[in-house]
N, C-alpha and C positions, 0 to 999 in steps of 0.2 A: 250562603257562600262562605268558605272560609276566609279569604281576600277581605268579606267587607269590615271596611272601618266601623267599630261600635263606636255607642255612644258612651262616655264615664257616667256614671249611676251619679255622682256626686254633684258634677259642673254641668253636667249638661254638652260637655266637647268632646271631639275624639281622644280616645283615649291615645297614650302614648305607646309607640311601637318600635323597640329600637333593634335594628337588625345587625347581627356583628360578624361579619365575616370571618370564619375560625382558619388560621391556619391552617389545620392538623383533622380532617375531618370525623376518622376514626378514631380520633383522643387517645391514642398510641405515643404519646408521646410527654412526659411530664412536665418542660418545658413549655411547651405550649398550655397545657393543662394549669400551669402556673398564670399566667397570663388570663386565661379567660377567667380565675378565679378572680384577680384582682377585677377586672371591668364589669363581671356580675357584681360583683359587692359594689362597686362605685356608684353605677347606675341604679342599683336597688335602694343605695341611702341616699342618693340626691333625686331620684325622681318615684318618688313611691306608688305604687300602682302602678308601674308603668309594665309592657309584658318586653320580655327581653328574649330576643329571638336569636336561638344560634345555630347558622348553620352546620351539618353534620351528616355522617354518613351511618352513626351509630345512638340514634334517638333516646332509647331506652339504658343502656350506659351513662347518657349526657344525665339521663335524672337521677341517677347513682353518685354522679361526681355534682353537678348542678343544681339541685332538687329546686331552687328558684328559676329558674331560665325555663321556655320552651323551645324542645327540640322543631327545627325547622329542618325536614328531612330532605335534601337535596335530590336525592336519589326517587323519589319520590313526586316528583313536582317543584318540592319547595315551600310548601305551604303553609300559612299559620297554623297551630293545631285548631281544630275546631273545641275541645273543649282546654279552658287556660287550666294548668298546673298549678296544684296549691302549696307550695314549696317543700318547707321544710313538713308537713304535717302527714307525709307519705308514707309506705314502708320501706322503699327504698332509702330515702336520707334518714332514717330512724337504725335503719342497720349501715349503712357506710358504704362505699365502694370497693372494701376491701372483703367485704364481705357479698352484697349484692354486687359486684361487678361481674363476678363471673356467670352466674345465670343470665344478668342484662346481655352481656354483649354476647351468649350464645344465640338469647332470643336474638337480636339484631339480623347476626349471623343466618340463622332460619328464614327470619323476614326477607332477605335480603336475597336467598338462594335461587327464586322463580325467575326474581329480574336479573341476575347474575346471568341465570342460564338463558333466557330469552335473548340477554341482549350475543351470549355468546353466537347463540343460532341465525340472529340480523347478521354478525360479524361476516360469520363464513358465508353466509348467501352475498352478502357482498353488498346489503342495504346500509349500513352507514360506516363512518369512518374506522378510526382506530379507537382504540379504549383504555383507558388506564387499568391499573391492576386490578382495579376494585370490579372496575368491570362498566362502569359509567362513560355516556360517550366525551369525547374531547370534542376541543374547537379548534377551529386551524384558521392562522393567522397569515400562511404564505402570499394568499392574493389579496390582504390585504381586506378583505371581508369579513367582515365580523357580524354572524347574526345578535342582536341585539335582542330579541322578542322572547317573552316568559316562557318559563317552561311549558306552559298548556295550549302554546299558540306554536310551538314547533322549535324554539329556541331553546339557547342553555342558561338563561338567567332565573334564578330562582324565583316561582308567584309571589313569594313573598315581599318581595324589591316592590311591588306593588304599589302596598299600604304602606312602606313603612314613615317614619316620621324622618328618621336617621340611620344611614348606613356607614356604619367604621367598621374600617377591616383591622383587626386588634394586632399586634406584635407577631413578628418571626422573619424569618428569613425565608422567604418564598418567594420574593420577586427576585428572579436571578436564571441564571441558564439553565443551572440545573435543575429547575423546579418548572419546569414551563408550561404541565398544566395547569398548576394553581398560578403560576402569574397570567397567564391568559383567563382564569377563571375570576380570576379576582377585578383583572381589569375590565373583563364584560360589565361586573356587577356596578360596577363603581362608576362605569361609561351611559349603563342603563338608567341608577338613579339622578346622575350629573342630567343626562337627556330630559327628565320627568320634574325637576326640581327641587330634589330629593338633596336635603345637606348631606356629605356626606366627609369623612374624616380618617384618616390613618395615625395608628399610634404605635409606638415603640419598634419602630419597621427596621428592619437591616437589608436593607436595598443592594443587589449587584452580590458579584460582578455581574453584568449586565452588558455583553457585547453582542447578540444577534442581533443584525441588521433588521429583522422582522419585530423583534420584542423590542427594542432600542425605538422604532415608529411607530410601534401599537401602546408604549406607554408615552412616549413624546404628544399623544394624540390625546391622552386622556389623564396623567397625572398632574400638568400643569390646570385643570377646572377642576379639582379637586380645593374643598375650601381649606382643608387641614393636613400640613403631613409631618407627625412628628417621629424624629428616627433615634433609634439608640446605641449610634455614634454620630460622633463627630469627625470623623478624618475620610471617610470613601462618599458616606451617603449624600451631603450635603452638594457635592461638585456634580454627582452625578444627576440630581434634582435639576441644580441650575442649567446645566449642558441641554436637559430636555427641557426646556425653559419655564419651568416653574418658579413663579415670582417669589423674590426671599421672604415678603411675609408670611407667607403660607408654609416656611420650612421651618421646624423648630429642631435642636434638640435634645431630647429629656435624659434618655439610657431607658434602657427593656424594666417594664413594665413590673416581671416578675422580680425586681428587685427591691418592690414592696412586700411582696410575699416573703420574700429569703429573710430581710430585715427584719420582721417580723416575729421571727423563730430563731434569732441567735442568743446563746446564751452569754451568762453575766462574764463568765473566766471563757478563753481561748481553750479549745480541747488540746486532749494528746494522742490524736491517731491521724493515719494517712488515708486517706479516702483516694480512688482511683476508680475510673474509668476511662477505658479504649475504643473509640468507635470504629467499627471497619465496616465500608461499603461502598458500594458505587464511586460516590463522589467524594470519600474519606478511604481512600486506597492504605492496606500498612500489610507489610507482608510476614511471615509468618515468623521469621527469622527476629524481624524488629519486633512481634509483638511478643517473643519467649526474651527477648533481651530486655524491654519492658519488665515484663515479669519477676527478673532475677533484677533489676535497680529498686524496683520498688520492695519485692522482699528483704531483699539486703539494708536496705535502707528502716524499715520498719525495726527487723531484728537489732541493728545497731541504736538507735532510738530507745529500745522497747516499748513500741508501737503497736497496736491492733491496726489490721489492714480491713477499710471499711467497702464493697463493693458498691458504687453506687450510679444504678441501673434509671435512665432517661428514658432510651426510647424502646420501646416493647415491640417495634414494629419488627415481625421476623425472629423477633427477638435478638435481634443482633447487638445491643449492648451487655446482654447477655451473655449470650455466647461467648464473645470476645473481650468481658473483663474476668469472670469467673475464672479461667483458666489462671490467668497472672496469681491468682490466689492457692492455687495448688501447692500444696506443704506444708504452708503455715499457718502454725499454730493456731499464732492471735488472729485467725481469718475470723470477720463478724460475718453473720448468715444476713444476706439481702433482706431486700425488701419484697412483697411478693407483687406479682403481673398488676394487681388491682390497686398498690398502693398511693394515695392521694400524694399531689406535688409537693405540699405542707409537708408528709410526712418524710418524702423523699430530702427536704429541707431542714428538716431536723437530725436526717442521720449525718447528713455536711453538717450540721454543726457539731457534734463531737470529737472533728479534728482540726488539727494544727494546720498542719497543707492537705494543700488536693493536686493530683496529678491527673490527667483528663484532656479526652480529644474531643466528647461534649462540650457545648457551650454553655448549656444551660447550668448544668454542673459546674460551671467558672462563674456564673451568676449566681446561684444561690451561697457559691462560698464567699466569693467577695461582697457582695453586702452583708453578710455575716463579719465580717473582717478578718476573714479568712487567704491567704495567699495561692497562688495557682501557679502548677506548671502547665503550659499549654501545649499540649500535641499535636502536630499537623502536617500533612502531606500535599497539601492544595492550597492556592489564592483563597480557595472559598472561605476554609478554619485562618488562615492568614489574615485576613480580613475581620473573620472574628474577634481573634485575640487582638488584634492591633488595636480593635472598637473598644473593648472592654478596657486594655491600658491605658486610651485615652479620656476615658470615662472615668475609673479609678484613680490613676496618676502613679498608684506602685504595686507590689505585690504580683506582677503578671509575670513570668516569664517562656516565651516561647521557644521551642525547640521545632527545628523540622528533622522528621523521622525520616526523611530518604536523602540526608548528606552525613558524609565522613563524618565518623566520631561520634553521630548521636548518641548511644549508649551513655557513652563518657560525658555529654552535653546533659543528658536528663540526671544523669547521678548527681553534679554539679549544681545544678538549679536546683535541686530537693535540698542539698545539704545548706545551701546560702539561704532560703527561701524557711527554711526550718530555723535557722538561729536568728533571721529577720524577724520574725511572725510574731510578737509582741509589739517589736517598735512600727509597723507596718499596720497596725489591728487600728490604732485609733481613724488614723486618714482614709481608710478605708470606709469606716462605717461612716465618718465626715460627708467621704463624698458620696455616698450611699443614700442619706440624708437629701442632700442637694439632689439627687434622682428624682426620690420622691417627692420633693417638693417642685419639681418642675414637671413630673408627669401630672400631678394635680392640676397642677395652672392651666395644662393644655387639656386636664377632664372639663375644666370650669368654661373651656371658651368652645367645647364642642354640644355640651349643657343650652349653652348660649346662642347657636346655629338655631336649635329646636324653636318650637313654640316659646313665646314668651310666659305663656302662664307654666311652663317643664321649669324654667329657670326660677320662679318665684318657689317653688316647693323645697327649695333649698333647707335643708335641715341647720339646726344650731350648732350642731356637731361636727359638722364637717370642712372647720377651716384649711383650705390648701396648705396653709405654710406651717402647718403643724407635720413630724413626721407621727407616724402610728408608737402608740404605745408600749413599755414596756413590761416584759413580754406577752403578747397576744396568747 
């Protein structure tokens, strides 16, 4: 069975199982991709041997960007693999994800097309519910019922939730309205090992906005037994925790995750170019008018500088950060060529570092540059990116500034915030990585007390290397 708990060759006990609930299934997204890199590494130096399971919709990709991790393929069951991944010693992680990703996630793609179509042809016969895009079924929380039961028994929780030792569902912003598959998915999971006895823990979470009356009682039901929930702000998430009544020791908060990654890969002197990205979609509305007026502040802005203008591409999904920042670069000269579809979050991290500001309706892109000590203008049309950038000002304490793109004068607001925000960006760089520091040193604190949920012999494996209150070295 693939389910059963083995024995460790070494102690004699079961071996350790840590199951991490990914954001971002299809890993479309660098952001998130950031994120689960820092919590592989963590869990690989503090509990070695342990197999680290992530869920996913794109298995064979995940070992392209992950080569230590196993894919636990949702769509699929959910199940441990049957035979463990030998990490880095593959061909995939030997050639990189910029290179093997595009064959991975074709195969995926292939794999994935039988039950795409299958489950299309349940659709229209009218055997189960609705489907998200990928094509997997959803849950429906309207009356108030929630199946609970593993994927192999008729439910949508993954077989793996099973065995595991530890379930944390790692960083992002998906518990919110607009995301209400993945917060009804996540909360199944988290409801099912809470049920079973299963520790289970959240980290670097940006919770909300958060108003349906249905999501509002189906997380009020299950995030206050959750033994751990840390978020990465301080000013929305915290109130809304308490209101569902989860008890204040169980809330911490650290800041997003990937803010060890960014740190990581900033360089010694501040860059000289302007880095820009546009999101446009559903729940990041910008119309076509404000995204050609974007275009011409930010070129104008670089050519006055004389600046190279950096494209720097988040989310691949659709390709829609794509689409919509490339354009703003049309004309210019100093335009830098992207990164390409496969490119790892690290790398996407390093090209935010060779500039001065970032202009950006990404989030993650406002993360990787302010822990670099990098300054941000922020972009946005909604509570949702409002909420964002508000998270990350109060996190950093300077260098943020927001503009909303659907009031009078934006244009003139975005030119303004580049130009202050550009002769700031030295005196702004130290407090920045300051508080950058203080992130990582308190997402640490909360790996070491989720470490500490597990078995006691997980917690004893502790390496010498790896004291919390150190930040990582320079430069990785």
């Amino acid at each position: 069975m693939a389910n059963r708990v083995p024995r460790s060759a070494d102690v004699g006990r079961p071996e350790i199982r840590v199951l991490l609930e990914n954001g971002e299934y299809w890993l479309n997204n660098k952001g998130d991709l950031a994120i689960l890199d820092v919590m592989v590494r963590r869990f690989a130096e503090r509990c070695p041997g342990a197999r680290i399971g992530v869920l996913t919709s794109a298995p064979a990709l995940l070992r392209a960007y992950e080569p230590g991790a196993d894919p636990v393929c949702y769509q699929r069951g959910g199940d441990w693999s049957r035979r463990r991944w030998s990490g880095h010693s593959g061909v995939t992680s030997r050639l990189g994800p910029e290179i093997a990703g595009a064959p991975m996630n074709g195969w995926d793609a292939a794999v994935a097309l039988p039950g795409k179509i299958a489950a299309r042809v349940r659709r229209i016969a009218g055997r189960v519910g609705d489907t998200d895009s990928s094509g997997s079924e959803t849950t429906s929380t309207t009356t108030g019922s929630v199946p609970l039961a593993l994927r192999r028994d008729g439910g949508h929780v993954p077989n793996a939730a099973a065995t595991a030792s530890v379930v944390v569902a790692i960083g992002g912003g998906y518990l919110t309205d607009v995301d209400r598959f993945q917060t009804e998915r996540t909360l199944n999971l988290l409801e099912y090992a809470i049920g079973r006895g299963v520790p289970t823990a959240m980290t670097g979470q940006g919770i909300g906005p958060l108003t349906e009356p249905d999501l509002l009682e189906r997380a009020g039901r299950v995030l206050p037994r959750v033994d751990l929930i840390a978020l990465r702000e301080g000013v929305q998430g915290p109130e809304l925790l308490r209101s569902l009544g989860v008890p204040p020791d169980r809330i911490v908060v650290t800041g997003d995750d990937a803010v060890e990654l960014g740190y990581s890969t900033r360089r010694r002197q501040l860059g000289t170019d302007i880095g820009v990205c546009i999101r446009v979609a559903e729940y990041s509305p910008v119309g076509a008018a404000m995204q050609e007026a974007v275009g011409r502040v930010v070129r104008g802005a670089a050519a006055e500088f004389g600046a190279g203008l950096v494209p720097l591409i988040v989310s691949e999904h659709d390709a829609e950060d794509r689409r919509s920042t490339m354009p703003l670069l049309e004309g210019y000269a100093g335009a830098v060529a992207p990164l390409g579809r496969y490119a790892s979050a690290r790398a996407l991290s390093r090209q935010v570092g060779r500039c001065r500001i970032i202009v950006t309706g990404a989030y993650h892109v406002a993360v990787f540059a302010l822990s670099q000590g990098i300054s941000v203008v922020g972009l946005s049309t909604t509570r949702y990116y409002d909420d964002k950038f508000a998270g990350l000002a109060s996190m950093f304490g300077t260098g943020v500034q927001l503009v909303r793109l659907d009031r009078t004068g934006a244009e003139d607001r975005v030119r303004e915030a580049i130009h202050e925000l550009w002769a700031g960006a030295p005196a702004s760089r130290p407090e920045l990585l300051g508080r950058a520091e203080d992130q990582i040193r308190a997402g640490r604190a909360v790996f070491d007390r989720i470490v500490g949920l597990m078995d006691a012999d997980a917690t004893a494996r502790r390496g010498p290397d790896t004291d919390p209150s150190l930040p990582p070295t320079f430069p990785r």
